[in-house]
C-alpha positions in Angstrom: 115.0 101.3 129.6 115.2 105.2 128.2 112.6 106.3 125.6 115.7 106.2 123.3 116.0 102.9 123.2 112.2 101.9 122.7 112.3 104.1 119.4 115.2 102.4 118.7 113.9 98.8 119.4 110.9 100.3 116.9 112.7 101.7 114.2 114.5 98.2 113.8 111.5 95.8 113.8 107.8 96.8 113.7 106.5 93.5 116.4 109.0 93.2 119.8 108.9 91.1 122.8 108.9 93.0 126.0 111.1 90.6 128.1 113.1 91.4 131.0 115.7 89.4 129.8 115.8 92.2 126.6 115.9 94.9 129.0 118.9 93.6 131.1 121.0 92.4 127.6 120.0 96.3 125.9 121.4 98.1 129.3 125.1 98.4 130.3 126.4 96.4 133.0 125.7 99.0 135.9 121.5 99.7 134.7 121.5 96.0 134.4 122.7 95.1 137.9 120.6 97.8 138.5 117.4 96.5 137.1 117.7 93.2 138.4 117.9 94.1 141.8 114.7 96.6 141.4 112.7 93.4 140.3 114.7 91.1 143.2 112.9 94.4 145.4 109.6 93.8 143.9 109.2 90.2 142.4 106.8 89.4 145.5 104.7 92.6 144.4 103.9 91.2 141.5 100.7 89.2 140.5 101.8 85.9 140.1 100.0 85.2 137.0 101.5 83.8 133.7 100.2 83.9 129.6 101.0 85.9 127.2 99.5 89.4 125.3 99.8 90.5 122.7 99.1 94.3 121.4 99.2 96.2 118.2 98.3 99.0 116.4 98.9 103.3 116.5 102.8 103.9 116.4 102.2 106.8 118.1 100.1 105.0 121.4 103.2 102.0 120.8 105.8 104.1 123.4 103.4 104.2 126.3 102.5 100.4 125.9 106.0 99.3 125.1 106.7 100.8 128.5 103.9 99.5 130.1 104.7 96.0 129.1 108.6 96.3 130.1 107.5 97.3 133.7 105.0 95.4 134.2 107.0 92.1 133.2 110.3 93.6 136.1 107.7 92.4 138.4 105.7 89.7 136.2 107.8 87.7 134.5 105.6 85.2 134.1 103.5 86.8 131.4 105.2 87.7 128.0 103.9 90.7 126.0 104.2 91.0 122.1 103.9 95.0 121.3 103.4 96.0 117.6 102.9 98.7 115.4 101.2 98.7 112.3 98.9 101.5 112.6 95.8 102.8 114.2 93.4 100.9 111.1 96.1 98.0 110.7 95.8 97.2 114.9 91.9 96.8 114.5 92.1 94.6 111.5 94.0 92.1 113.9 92.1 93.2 117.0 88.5 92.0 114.8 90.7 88.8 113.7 91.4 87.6 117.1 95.2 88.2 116.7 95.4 90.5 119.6 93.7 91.1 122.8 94.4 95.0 123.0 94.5 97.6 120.1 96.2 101.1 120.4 94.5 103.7 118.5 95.6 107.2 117.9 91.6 108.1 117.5 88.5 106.6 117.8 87.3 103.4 116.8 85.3 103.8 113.6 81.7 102.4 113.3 82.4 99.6 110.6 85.7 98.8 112.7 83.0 98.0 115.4 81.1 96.4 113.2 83.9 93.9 111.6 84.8 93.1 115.5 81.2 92.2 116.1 81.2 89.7 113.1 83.3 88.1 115.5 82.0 88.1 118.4 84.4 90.3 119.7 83.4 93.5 122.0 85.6 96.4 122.9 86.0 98.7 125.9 87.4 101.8 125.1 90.1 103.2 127.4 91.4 106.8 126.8 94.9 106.7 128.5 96.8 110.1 127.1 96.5 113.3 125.4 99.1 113.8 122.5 99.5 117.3 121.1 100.0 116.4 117.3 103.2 117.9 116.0 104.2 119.9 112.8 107.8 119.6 113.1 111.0 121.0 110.2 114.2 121.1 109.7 116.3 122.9 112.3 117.9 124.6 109.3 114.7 125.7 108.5 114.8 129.8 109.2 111.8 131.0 107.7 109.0 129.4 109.4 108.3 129.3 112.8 104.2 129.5 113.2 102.2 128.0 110.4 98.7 128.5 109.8 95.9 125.9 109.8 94.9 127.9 105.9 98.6 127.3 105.1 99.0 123.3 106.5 95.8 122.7 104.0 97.3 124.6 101.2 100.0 122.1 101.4 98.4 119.1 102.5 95.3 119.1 100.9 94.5 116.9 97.8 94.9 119.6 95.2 98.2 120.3 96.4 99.7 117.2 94.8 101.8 117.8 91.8 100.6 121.8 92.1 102.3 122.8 95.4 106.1 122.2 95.6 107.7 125.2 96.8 107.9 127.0 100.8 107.3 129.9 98.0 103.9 129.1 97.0 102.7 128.5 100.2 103.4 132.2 101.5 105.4 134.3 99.3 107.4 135.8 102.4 109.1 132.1 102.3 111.8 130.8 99.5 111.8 129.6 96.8 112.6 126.5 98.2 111.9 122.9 97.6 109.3 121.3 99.7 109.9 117.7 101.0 107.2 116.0 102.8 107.0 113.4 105.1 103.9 111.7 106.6 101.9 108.8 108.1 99.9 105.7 105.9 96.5 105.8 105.4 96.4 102.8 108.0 97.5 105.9 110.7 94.9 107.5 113.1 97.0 110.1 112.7 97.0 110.4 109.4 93.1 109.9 109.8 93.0 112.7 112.3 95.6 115.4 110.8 93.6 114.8 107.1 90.2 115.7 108.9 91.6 118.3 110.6 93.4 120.7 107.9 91.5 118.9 104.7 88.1 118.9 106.1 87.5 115.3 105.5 89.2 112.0 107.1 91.6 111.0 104.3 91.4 114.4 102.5 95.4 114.4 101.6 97.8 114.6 98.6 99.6 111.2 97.7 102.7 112.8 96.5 104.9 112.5 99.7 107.1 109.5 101.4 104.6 107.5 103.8 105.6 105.3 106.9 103.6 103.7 109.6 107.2 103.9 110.8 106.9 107.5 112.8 111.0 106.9 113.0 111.1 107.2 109.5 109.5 110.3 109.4 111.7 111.4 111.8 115.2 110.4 109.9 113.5 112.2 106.4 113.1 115.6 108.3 116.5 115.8 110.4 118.2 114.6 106.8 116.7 117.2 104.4 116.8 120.9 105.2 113.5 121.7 103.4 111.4 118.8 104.6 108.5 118.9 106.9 106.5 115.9 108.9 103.5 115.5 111.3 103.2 113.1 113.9 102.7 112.1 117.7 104.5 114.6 120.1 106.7 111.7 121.6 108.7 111.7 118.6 109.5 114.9 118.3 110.1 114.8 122.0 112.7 112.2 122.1 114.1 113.9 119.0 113.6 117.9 119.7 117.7 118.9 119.6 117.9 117.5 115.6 114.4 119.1 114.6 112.3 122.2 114.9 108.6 122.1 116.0 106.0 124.7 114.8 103.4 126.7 116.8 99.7 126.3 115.1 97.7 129.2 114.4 93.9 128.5 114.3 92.9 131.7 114.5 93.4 133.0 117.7 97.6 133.5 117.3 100.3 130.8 117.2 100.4 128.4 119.9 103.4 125.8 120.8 102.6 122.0 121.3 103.7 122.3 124.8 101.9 120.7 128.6 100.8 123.7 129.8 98.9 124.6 126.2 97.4 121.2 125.6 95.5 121.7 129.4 94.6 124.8 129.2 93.0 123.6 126.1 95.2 126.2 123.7 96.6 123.9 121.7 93.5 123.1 119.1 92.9 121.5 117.1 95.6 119.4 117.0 95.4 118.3 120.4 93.8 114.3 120.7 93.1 111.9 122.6 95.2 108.4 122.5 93.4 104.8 123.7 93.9 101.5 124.4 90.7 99.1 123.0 90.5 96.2 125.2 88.8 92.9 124.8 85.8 92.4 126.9 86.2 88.5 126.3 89.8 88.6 127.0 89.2 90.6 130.6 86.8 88.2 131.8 88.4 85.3 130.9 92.4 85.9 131.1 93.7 86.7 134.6 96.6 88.3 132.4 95.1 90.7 130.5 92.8 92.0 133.6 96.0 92.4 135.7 98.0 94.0 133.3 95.4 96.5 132.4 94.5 97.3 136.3 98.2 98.0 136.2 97.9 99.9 132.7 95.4 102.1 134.4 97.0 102.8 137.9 97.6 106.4 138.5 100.6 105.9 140.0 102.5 104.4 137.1 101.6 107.6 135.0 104.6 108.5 135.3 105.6 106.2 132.4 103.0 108.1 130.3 105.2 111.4 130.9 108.2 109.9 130.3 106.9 109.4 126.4 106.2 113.1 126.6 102.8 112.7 126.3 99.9 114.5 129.1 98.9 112.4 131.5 95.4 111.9 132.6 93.9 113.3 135.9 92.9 110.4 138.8 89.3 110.9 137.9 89.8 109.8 134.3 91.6 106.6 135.1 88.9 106.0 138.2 85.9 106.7 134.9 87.7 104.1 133.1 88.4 101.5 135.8 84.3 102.0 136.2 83.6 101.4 132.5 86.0 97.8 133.1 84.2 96.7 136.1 80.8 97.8 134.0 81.9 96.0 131.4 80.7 99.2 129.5 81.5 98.2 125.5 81.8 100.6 122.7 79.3 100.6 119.8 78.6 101.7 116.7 76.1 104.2 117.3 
């Protein structure tokens, strides 16, 4: 199934089943013969274990494990996978309850997140499993801005902005007098947690005055429909969507630098380059054959390739070998 498709499937409901079933009745009648005889090729490659995950949390982490589950089920079919996405915060609150057995999280775990898990009895392993150059994007219509400043994303962003700041005008003179429509994450986001520490100096440092989705789709849909709009989210969003909107290069100080591959490993895209995880139950990898297999197969390096399909940077062998290590350690986060 093409990335298209997955942001389609989330843009129409939040919590999906990854069955192969799904992914033959989505395809037209040649991808489907097609993908039935790829898992024909490799049904004997699979596992041959059964059960059922389920996952939840960052929309911006939600492509790579939609894709995960969907090609890990061509080859296990026996094991169904519920992928949701209510947010970075939203996916713990269920991870602590029990409700899921692996939490995507577009930033760290936070020490009372650690804490409410524990109250539980529930222990984590943290898994880092992409970098995601976090993306200012505008309206392609948009002619006056191409490089923004990390001074001028806090002028607008920042909590005195609201109700002060609503012109491109009074953010630099040299722009227009111009409406200025804003779209970003919830507060349940780790992106929203990440951007607002980032350009506001504190987590959660933001003005309230602008349309709000854990929905990254919707973000997307209010930039490409308003000329003066801008947005801020994962880099896979923009990437399936670069030909209706316009990113912008960041200047933190050192010149204006495009959210691009190369700049995010040559360490040139700060600070809005991060780090995107999977948190995985320690209970649930000792005791379901499932989860373990699934994640072994989360981690191989040679199904990164569905990681770069997202657009996101893959990690390096030695990365997915340190996390491997940290399973077999059984190596759990805390709240230190």
């Amino acid at each position: 199934m093409t990335f298209q498709k997955r942001m389609f499937r989330l843009a129409s409901t939040v919590s999906l089943v990854a069955v192969v079933g799904g992914l033959a009745a989505c395809s037209g009648t040649d991808t489907a013969t097609t993908d039935d005889a790829a898992t024909e090729e490799t049904a004997d490659s699979g596992s041959g274990v059964s059960g059922s995950i389920a996952i939840d949390g960052s929309s911006t982490v939600f492509p790579i494990s939609e894709a995960m589950a969907e090609e890990y089920q061509k080859v296990n079919p026996d094991v169904q996978i519920t992928v949701g996405a209510s947010g970075t915060g939203g996916g713990f609150e269920k991870f602590c309850n029990g409700e899921t057995q692996i939490s995507d999280a577009s930033r760290e775990v936070k020490p009372e997140e650690i804490e409410a898990c524990a109250e539980n009895g529930i222990e984590m392993i943290e898994i880092p499993v992409a970098t995601d150059a976090l993306t200012v994007v505008v309206n392609p219509e948009n002619d006056w801005v191409s490089c923004i400043t990390i001074d001028e994303l806090g002028t607008i962003w920042e909590p005195d902005a609201q109700g002060n700041i609503n012109n491109w005008s009074q953010v630099n003179p040299e722009w227009p007098d111009a409406e200025l429509v804003l779209y970003g994450p919830g507060t349940d986001s780790g992106t929203f947690d990440y951007f607002t520490e980032i350009v506001g100096g504190e987590e959660g440092a933001s003005r309230g005055d602008y349309t709000s989705s854990e929905d990254d789709n919707v973000l997307v849909q209010g930039v490409v429909g308003d000329a003066n709009a801008m947005a801020y989210f994962g880099y896979a969003y923009y990437f399936e969507n670069q030909d209706q909107m316009k990113s912008l290069e960041i200047d933190a100080g050192e010149g204006c630098v495009a959210p691009t591959e190369e700049n995010v490993l040559e360490g040139e895209y700060t600070p809005l380059s991060r780090p995107l995880f999977i948190y995985v139950s320690k209970n649930a990898l000792e005791e379901d054959p499932a989860v373990q297999d699934f994640v072994d197969f989360y981690l191989n390096p040679e199904n990164s390739q569905f990681v770069a399909d997202t657009g996101y940077v893959t990690l390096n062998e030695e990365k997915y070998a340190a996390s491997q290590e940290k399973i077999e350690s059984g190596e759990v986060k805390t709240a230190e």
